[in-house]
ZAMARGU-4260 file (C-alpha; in steps of 0.2 Angstrom, whole numbers, plus 5000, padded with zeros to 4 digits):
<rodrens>
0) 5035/4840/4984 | 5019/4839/4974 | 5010/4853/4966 | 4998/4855/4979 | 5011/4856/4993
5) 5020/4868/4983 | 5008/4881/4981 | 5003/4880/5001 | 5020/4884/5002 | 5020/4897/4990
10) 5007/4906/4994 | 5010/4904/5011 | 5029/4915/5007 | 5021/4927/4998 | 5005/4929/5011
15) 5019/4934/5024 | 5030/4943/5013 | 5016/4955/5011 | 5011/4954/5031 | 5028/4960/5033
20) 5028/4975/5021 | 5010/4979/5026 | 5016/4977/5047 | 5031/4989/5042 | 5018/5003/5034
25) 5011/5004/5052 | 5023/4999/5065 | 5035/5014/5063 | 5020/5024/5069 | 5020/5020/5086
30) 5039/5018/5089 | 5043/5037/5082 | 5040/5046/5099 | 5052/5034/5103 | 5067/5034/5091
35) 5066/5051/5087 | 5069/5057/5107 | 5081/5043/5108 | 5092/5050/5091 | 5087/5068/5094
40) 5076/5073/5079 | 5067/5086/5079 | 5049/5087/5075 | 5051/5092/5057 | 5064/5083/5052
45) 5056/5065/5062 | 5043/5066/5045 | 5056/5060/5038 | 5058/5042/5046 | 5041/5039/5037
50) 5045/5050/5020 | 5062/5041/5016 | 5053/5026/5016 | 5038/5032/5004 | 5050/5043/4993
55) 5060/5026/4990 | 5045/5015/4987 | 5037/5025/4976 | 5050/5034/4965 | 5056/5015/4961
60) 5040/5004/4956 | 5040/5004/4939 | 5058/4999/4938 | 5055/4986/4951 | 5042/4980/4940
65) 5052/4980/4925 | 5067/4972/4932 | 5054/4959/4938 | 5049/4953/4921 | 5065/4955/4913
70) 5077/4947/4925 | 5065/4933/4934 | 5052/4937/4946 | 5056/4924/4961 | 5075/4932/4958
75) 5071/4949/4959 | 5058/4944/4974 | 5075/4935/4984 | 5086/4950/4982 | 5071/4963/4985
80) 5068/4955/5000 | 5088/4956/5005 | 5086/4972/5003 | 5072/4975/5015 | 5079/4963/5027
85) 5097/4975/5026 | 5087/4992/5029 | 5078/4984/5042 | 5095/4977/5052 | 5101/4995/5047
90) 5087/5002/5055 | 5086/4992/5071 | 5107/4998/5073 | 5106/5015/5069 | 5112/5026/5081
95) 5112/5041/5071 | 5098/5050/5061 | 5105/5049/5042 | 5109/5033/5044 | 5091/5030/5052
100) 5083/5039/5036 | 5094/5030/5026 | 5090/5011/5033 | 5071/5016/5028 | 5077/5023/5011
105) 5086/5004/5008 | 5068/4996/5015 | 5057/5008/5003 | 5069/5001/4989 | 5068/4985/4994
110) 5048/4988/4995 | 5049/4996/4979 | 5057/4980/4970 | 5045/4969/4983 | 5030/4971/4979
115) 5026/4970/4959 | 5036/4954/4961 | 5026/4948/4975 | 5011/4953/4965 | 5018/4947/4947
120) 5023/4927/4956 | 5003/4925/4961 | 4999/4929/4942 | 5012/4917/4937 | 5010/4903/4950
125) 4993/4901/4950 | 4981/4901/4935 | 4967/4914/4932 | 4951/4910/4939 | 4943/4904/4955
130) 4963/4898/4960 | 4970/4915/4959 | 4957/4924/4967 | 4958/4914/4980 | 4978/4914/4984
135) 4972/4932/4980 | 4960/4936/4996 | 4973/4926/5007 | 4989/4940/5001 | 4976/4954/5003
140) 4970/4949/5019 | 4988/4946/5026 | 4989/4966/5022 | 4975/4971/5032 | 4979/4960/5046
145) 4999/4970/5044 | 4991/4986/5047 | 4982/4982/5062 | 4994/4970/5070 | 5009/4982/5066
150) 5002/4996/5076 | 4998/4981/5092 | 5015/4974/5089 | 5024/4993/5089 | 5017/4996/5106
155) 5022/4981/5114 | 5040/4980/5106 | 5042/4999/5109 | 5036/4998/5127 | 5046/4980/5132
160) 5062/4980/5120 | 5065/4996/5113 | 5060/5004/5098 | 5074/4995/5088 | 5065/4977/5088
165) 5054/4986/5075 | 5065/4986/5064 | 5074/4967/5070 | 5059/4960/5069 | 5056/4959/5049
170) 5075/4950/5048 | 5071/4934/5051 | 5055/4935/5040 | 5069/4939/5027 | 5081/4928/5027
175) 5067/4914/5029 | 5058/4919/5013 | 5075/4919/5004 | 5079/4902/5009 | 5062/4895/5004
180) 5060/4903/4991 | 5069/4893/4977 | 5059/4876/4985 | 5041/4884/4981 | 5040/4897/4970
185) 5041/4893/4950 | 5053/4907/4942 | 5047/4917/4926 | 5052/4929/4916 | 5055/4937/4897
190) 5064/4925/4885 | 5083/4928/4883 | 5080/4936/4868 | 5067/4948/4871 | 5077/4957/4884
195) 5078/4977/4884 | 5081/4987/4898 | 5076/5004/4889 | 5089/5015/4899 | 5082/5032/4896
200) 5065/5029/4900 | 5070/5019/4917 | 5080/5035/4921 | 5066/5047/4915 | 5051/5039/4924
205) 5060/5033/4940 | 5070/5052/4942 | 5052/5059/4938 | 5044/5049/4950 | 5055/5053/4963
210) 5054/5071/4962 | 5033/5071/4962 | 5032/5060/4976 | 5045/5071/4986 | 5034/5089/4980
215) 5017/5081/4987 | 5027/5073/5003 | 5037/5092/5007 | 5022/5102/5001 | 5012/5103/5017
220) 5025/5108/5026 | 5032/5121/5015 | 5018/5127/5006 | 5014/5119/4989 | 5020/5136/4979
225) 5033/5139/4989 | 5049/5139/4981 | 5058/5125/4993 | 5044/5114/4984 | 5036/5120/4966
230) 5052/5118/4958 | 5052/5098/4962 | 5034/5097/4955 | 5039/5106/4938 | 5053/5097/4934
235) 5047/5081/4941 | 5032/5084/4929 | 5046/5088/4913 | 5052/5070/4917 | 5037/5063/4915
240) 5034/5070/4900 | 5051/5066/4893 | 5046/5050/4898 | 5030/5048/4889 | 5041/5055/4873
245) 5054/5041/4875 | 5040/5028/4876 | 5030/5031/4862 | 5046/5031/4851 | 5052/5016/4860
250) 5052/4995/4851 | 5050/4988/4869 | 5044/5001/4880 | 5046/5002/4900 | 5029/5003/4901
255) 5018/5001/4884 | 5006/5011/4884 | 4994/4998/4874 | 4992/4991/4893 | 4981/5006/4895
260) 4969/5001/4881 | 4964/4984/4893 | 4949/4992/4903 | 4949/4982/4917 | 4970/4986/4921
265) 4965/5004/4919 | 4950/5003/4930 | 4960/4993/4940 | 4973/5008/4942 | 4962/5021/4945
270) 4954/5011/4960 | 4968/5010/4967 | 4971/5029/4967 | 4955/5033/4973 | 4954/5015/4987
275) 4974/5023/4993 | 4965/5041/4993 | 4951/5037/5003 | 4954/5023/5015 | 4971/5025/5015
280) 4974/5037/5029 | 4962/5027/5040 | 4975/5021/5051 | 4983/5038/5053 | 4969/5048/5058
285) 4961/5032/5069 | 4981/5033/5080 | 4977/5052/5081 | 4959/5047/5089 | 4961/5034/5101
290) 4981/5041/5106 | 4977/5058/5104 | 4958/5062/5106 | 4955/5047/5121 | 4974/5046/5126
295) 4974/5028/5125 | 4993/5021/5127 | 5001/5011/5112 | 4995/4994/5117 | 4978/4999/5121
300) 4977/5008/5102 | 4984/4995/5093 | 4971/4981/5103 | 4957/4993/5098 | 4960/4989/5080
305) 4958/4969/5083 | 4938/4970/5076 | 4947/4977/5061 | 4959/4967/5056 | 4946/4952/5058
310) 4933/4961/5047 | 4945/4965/5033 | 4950/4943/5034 | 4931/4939/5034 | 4929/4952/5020
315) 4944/4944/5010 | 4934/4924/5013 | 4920/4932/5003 | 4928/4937/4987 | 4925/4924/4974
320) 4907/4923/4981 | 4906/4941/4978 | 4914/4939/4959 | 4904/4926/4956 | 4888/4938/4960
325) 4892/4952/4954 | 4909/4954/4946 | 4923/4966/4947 | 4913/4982/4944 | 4900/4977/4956
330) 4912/4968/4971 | 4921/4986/4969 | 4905/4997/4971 | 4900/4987/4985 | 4917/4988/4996
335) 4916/5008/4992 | 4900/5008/4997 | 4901/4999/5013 | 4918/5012/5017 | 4907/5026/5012
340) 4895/5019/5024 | 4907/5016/5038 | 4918/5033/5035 | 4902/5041/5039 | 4899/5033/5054
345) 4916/5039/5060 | 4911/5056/5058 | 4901/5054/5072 | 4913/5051/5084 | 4917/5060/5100
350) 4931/5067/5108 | 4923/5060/5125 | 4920/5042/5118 | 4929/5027/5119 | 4936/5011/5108
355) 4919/5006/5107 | 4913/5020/5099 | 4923/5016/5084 | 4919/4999/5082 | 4903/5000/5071
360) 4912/5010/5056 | 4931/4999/5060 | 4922/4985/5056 | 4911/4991/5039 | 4926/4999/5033
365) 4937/4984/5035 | 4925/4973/5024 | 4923/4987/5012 | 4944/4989/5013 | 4945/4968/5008
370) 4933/4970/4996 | 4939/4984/4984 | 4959/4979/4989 | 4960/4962/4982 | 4947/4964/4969
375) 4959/4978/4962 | 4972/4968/4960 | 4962/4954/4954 | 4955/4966/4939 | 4971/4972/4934
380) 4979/4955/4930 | 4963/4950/4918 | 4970/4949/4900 | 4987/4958/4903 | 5003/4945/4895
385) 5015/4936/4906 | 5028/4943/4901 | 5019/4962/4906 | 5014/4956/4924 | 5026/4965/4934
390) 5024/4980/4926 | 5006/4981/4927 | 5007/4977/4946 | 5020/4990/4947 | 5007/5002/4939
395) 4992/4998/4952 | 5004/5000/4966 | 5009/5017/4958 | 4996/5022/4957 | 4988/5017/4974
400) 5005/5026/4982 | 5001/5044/4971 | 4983/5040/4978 | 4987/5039/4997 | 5001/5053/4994
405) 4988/5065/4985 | 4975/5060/4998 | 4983/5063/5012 | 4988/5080/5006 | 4973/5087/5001
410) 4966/5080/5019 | 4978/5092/5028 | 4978/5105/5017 | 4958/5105/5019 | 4957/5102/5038
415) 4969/5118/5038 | 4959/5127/5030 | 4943/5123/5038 | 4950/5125/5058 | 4960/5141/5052
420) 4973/5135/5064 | 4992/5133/5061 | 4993/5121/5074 | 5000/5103/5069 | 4987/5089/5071
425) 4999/5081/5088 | 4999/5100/5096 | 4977/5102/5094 | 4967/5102/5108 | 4957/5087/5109
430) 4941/5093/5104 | 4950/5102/5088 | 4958/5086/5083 | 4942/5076/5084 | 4935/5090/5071
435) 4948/5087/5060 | 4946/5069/5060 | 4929/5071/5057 | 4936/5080/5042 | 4946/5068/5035
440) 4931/5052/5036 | 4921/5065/5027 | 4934/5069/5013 | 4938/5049/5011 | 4920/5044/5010
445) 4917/5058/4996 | 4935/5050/4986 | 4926/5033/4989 | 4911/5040/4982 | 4922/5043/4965
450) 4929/5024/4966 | 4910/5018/4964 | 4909/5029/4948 | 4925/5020/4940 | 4917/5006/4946
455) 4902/5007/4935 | 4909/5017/4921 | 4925/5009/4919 | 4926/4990/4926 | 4907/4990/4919
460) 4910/4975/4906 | 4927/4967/4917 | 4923/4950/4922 | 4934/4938/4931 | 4940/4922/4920
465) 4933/4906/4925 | 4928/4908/4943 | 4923/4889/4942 | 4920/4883/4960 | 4922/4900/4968
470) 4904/4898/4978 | 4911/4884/4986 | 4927/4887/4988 | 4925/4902/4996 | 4913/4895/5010
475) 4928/4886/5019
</rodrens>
């Protein structure tokens, strides 16, 4: 196979390994009226479907990142992808609720281990510059098209099969990237003799992790003082503190905190926070409107997020002509400003409306969403060492799942206060849940409003490396 061919091919496995992991993200939404009548949860305990999952996936990315570099990235990316393709089988033949929460634990882990690999073979298999940026907007825009098609694809599956093909369906995806893998996807990792695993910090950072994500997931249900929960955040924050300790003393640090001196992989970070914070509850709040607000069934929702999931494509085509234009600050501030634009115009939606009424701002936000996604990612790899790549991706998608989890949070905590109702947001009244959504497109477009300010301030003087023919290239 020549090099060219290769490359199709690997892009192409590591397009749809992120399709898979974006489709999973959504797909769960529409099948848990389902499951959770069929296994017997109750309402409370049925966040838990969705929490196992998040708890998983983001207590374990910075030692998925670390492992990555350490012990090959296309090896860790095969037996990552085992281990999402076991949760998912798990999950399609649970028939109990632990072993449902623990099938999505297995799939957060695998997600978890997944993603910086994914993330850390596109650095490594294609060269910086107009190539990268490219195979770049295709794996970005194979994520938004997930989130859309995963919420169609639910319905349908739930409504035809049952809810266990939601699960099934991300098997065969599995084993088919395990098998191709080897054939298309060049391995790298550390040299043999640079190895070091550094125990303490890996147990320090992941336990730490794992204890904050689970605070900000628990907090809004039992209260963010509350003894059931403050406790987790103290001694998650201890951890990480310990952590920071260990790292500073350490000859080969889990995460060197050096990184942090490269201004376009801290930018790059803190976009992510604030992209996850802001546009990241989009498709939440967007189910509760068209299911909840205009009572639309699964299929009908899930076909009302088509315009979408074809923006958020188109928008992804136009990112090496935007980099060539106007760089990483500016490509950023420009997708935050069109989801500023487009949060707004949701605001203005009514409970008496219909799919169309959502169109304008779906489809402004969705170029906005491409724009600052893949650019992110993009940034965060300019001028960080080969043998670091893994753990800098690992610390973008950190810190894009402490965004979406803070923002999410403060959303629901805000929309409580505001309404001065102790309802949940499925038992509202329609014209109270369109309120609160109008709510939360206000709080994201403010948060989006913040990424335009790292934008300028921060990712100011980033530039792409050789974007060569991007113009061009981008046109086709």
């Amino acid at each position: 196979m020549n090099a060219t061919k290769r490359k199709g091919l690997a892009l192409f496995i590591l397009a749809v390994s992120q399709l898979m992991m974006a489709l999973d993200y959504t797909i769960i939404f529409v099948a848990m009226p389902s499951l959770g009548e069929d296994l017997g949860f109750s309402a409370n305990h049925l966040q838990w479907v969705v929490s196992a999952y998040s708890l998983a996936f983001g207590g374990f990315l910075l030692l998925g990142g670390r492992l990555s570099d350490l012990t090959g990235r296309r090896r860790m990316f095969r037996i990552a992808m085992a281990l999402f393709g076991l949760g998912s089988l798990l999950g399609g033949l649970s028939d109990s609720q632990v072993m449902l929460v623990v099938a999505r634990g297995l799939q957060g882990l695998g997600g978890a281990l997944l993603s910086p690999a994914t993330l850390s073979l596109i650095m490594s298999n294609f060269e910086e510059g107009a190539e990268r940026n490219r195979a770049m907007g295709v794996w970005a825009s194979m994520g938004g098209v997930g989130l859309s098609l995963g919420l169609l694809l639910g319905g349908v599956l739930t409504s035809y099969v049952g809810w266990e093909w939601t699960f099934f369906v991300n098997v065969p995806v599995a084993l088919a990237a395990i098998v191709l893998s080897p054939v298309a996807l060049a391995e790298s990792k550390v040299p043999s003799g640079k190895k070091h695993y550094d125990a303490a910090g890996t147990v320090s950072v992941t336990a730490g992790l794992l204890l904050l994500v689970y605070y900000l997931i628990q907090s809004p249900v039992d209260g963010w003082l509350g003894a059931r929960t403050l406790p987790f955040a103290l001694l998650g924050a201890a951890l990480l503190l310990v952590f920071v300790v260990i790292e500073s003393r350490s000859r080969d640090p889990l995460l060197p905190f050096r990184l942090f001196r490269n201004r376009s992989l801290t930018g790059a970070a803190l976009t992510a926070f604030l992209f996850s914070a802001s546009f990241g509850s989009l498709y939440y709040f967007l189910t509760l409107y068209t299911q909840g607000v205009l009572h639309y069934s699964a299929i009908q929702s899930g076909l009302s997020f088509l315009p979408l999931t074809i923006s958020a494509f188109l928008g992804a085509r136009l990112i090496n002509v935007m980099l060539a234009k106007a760089g990483v600050a500016g490509t950023i501030a420009a997708g935050m400003g069109l989801g500023i634009a487009g949060f707004l115009l949701l605001t203005q939606l009514s409970a008496t409306g219909s799919a169309w009424g959502i169109l304008p701002g779906t489809v402004i936000v969705g170029l906005g969403q491409a724009l600052v996604f893949t650019t992110m990612f993009i940034a965060g790899g300019i001028g960080i060492e080969p043998r670091q790549q893994g753990v800098a991706s690992a610390v973008i998608t950190t810190g894009q799942q402490i965004g979406g989890a803070i923002g999410l949070a403060v959303i629901m905590a805000i929309i409580s206060a505001r309404l001065g109702t102790d309802a949940t947001l499925e038992t509202m009244l329609p014209a109270d849940l369109n309120r609160a959504i109008h709510t939360a497109f206000l709080i994201s477009a403010v948060v989006a409003a913040l990424g335009i300010a790292v934008a300028i301030l921060v990712l100011k003087r980033t530039k792409p490396a050789n974007l060569g023919d991007a113009p061009a290239t981008a046109a086709h």
